[in-house]
C-alpha positions as a Markdown table, in Angstrom:
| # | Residue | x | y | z |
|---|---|---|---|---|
| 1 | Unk | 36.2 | 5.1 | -85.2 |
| 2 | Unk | 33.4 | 7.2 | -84.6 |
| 3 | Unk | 32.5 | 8.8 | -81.4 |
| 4 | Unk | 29.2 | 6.1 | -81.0 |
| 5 | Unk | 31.5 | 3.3 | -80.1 |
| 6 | Unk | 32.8 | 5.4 | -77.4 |
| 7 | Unk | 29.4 | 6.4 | -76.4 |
| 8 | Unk | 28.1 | 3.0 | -76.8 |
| 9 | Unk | 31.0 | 1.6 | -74.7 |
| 10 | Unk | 30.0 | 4.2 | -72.0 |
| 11 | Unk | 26.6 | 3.3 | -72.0 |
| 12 | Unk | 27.1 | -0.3 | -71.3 |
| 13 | Unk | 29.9 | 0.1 | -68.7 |
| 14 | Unk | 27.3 | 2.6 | -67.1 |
| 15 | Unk | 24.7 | -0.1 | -66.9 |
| 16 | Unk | 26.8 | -2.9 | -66.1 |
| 17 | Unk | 27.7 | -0.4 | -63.4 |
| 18 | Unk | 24.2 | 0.0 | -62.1 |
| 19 | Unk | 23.6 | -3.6 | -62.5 |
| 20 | Unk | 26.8 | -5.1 | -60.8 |
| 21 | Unk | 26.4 | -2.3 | -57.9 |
| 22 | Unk | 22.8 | -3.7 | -57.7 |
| 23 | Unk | 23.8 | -7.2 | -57.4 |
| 24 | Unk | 26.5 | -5.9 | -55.1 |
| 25 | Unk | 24.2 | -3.9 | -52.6 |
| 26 | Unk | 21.4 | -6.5 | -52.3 |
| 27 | Unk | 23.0 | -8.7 | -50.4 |
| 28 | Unk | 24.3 | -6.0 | -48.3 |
| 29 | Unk | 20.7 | -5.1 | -47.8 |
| 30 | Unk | 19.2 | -7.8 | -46.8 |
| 31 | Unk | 22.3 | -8.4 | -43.8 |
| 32 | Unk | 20.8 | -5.0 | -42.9 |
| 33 | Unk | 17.7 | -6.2 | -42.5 |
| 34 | Unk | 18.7 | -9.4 | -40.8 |
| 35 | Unk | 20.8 | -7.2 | -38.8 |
| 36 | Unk | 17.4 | -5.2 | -38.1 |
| 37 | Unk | 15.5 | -8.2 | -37.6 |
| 38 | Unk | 18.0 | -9.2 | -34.7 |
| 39 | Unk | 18.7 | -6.0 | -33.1 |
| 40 | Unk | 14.7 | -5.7 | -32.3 |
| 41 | Unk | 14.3 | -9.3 | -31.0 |
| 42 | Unk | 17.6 | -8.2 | -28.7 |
| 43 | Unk | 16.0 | -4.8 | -27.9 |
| 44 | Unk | 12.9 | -6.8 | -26.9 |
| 45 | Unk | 14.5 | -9.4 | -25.0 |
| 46 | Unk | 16.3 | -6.8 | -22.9 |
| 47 | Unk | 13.1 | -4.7 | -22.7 |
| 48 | Unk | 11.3 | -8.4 | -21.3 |
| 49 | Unk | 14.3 | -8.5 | -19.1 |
| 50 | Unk | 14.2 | -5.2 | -17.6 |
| 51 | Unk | 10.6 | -5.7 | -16.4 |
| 52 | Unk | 11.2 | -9.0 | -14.8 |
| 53 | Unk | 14.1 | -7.1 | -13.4 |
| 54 | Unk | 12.0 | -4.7 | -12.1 |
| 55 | Unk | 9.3 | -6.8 | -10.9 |
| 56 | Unk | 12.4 | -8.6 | -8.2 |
| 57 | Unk | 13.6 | -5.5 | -7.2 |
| 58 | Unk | 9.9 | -4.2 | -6.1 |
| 59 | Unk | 9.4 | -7.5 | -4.3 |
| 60 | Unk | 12.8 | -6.7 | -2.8 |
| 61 | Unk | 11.8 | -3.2 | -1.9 |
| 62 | Unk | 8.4 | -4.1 | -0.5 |
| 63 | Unk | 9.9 | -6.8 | 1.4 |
| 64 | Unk | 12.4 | -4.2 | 3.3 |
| 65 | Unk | 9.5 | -1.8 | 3.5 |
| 66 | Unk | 7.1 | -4.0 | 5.6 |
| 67 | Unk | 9.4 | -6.4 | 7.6 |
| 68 | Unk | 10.3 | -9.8 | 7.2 |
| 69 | Unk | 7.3 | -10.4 | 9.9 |
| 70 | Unk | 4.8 | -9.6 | 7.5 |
| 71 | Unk | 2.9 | -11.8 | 5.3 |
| 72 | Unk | 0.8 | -10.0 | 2.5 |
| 73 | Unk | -2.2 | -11.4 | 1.3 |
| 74 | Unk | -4.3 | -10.7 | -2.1 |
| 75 | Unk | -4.8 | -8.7 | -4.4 |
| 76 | Unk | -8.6 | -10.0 | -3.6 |
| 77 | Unk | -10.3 | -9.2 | -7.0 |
| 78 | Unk | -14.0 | -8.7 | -5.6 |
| 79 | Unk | -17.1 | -8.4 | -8.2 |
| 80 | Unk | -20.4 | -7.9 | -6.4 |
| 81 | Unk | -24.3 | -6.5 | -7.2 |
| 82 | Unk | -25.0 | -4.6 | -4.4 |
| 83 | Unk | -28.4 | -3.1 | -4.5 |
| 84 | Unk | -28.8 | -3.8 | -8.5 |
| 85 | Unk | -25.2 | -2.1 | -9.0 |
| 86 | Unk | -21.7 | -3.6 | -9.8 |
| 87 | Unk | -18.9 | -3.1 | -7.2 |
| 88 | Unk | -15.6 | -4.3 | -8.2 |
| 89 | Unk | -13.5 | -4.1 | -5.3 |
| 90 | Unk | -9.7 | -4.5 | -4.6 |
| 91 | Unk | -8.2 | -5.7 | -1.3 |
| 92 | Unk | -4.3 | -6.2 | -0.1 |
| 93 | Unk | -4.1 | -7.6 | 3.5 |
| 94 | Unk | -0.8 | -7.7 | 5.3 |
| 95 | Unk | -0.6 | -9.8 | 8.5 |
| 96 | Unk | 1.9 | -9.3 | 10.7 |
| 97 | Unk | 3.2 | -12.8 | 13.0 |
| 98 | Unk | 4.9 | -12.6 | 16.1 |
| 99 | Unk | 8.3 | -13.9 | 14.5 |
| 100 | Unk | 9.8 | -14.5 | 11.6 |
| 101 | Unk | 9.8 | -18.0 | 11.9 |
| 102 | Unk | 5.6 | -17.6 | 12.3 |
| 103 | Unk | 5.8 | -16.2 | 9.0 |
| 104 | Unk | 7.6 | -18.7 | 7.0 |
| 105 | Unk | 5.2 | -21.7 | 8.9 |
| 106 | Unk | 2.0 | -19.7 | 7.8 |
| 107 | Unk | 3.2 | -18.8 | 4.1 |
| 108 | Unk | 3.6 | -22.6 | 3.6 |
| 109 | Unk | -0.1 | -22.2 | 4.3 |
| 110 | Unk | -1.4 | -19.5 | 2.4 |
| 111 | Unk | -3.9 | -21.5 | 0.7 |
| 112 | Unk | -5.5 | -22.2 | 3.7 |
| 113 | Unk | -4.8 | -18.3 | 5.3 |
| 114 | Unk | -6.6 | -17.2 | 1.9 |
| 115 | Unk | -9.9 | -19.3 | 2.5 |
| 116 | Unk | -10.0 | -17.8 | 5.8 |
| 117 | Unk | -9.3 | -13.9 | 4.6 |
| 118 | Unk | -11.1 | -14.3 | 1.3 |
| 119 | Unk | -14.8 | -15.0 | 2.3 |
| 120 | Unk | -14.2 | -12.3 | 5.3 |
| 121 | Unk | -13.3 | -9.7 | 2.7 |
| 122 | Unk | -16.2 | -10.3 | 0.5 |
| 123 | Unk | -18.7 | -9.6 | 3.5 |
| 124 | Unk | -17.0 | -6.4 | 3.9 |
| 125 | Unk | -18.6 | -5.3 | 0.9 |
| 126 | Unk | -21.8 | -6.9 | 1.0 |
| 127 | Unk | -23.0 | -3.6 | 2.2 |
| 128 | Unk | -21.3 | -1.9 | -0.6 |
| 129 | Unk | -18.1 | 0.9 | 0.3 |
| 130 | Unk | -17.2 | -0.4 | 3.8 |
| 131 | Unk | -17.6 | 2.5 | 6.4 |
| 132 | Unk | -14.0 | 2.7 | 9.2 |
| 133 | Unk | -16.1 | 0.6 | 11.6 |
| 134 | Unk | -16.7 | -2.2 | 9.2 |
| 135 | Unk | -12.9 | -2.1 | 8.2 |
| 136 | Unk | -12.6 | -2.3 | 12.0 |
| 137 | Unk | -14.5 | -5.2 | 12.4 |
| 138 | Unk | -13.2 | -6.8 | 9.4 |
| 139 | Unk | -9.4 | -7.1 | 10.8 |
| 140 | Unk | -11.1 | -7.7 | 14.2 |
| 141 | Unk | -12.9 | -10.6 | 12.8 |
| 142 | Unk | -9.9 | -11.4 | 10.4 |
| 143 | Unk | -7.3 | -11.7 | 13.8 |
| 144 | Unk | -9.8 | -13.9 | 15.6 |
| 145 | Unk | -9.9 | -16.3 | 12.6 |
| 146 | Unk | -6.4 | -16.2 | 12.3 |
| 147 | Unk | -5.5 | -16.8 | 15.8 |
| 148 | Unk | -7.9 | -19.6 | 16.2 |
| 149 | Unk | -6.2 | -21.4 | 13.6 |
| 150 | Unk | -2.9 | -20.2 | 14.7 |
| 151 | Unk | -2.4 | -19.7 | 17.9 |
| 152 | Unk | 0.4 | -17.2 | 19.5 |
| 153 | Unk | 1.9 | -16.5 | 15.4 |
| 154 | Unk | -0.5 | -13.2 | 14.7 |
| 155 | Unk | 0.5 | -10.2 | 15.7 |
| 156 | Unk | -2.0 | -7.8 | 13.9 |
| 157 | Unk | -3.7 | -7.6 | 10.7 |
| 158 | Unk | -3.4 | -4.7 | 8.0 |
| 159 | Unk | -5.6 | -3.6 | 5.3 |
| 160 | Unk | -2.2 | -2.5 | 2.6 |
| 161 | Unk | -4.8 | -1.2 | -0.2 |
| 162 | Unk | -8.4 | -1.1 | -1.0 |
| 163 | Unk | -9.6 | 0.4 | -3.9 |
């Protein structure tokens, strides 16, 4: 026997080698990939989770921070021309009731508390930036709204943010 046999024989266990070692891995492979697949959608899911998460525990938070007496109102998204310019405007209220109890009543409401506050909060800025004694006279005119529909539950009214 010659040394080609040999050679010959090496060569074809080589590339049955390659081949079964291909055949081998590609399954392998594509578990990886379904294994990739499925580690994102679980790294997303927990990544979903985390910000609902974190959305509670700032509702929490703000809860503690302004009192269980305090109802907040808004964001008011307001989009205005004021003297042949566009004003977008931002608006938190938080009202504060005389008891808890006033609080739970009125958010059963809040529908009707945010047709009072709304329309009030887009005449502040008729005028364009409201000036302190316009923001006065806004809660001013809020609170007498407000008690008029409820009597004895408000306490006082807040502007939280205004940008």
């Amino acid at each position: 026997m010659s040394r080609r046999p040999k050679a010959a024989r090496a060569a074809v266990l080589a590339s049955a080698l390659i081949f079964g070692t291909a055949f081998v891995l590609a399954p392998l492979s594509a578990g990886r990939a379904s294994e990739a697949s499925s580690t994102t959608e679980r790294k997303q899911a927990e990544k979903q989770q985390k910000k609902k998460d974190k959305e509670f525990n700032r509702d929490i938070e703000y809860r503690r921070m302004i009192g269980p007496k305090v109802l907040a109102l808004g964001p008011y998204s307001i989009s205005l021309f004021v003297r042949g310019q566009p004003l977008e405007a931002r608006l938190r209220v938080a009202v504060q009731m005389t008891t808890e109890q006033a609080r739970v009543q009125i958010e059963a409401q809040k529908m009707a508390v945010n047709g009072i506050v709304y329309p009030l909060a887009v005449r502040l800025f008729e005028q364009g930036r409201p000036t302190s004694d316009q923001i006065r006279a806004f809660k001013d005119d809020t609170r007498a709204q407000l008690l008029q529909r409820y009597p004895d539950m408000i306490d006082e009214v807040f502007i939280e943010s205004m940008i």
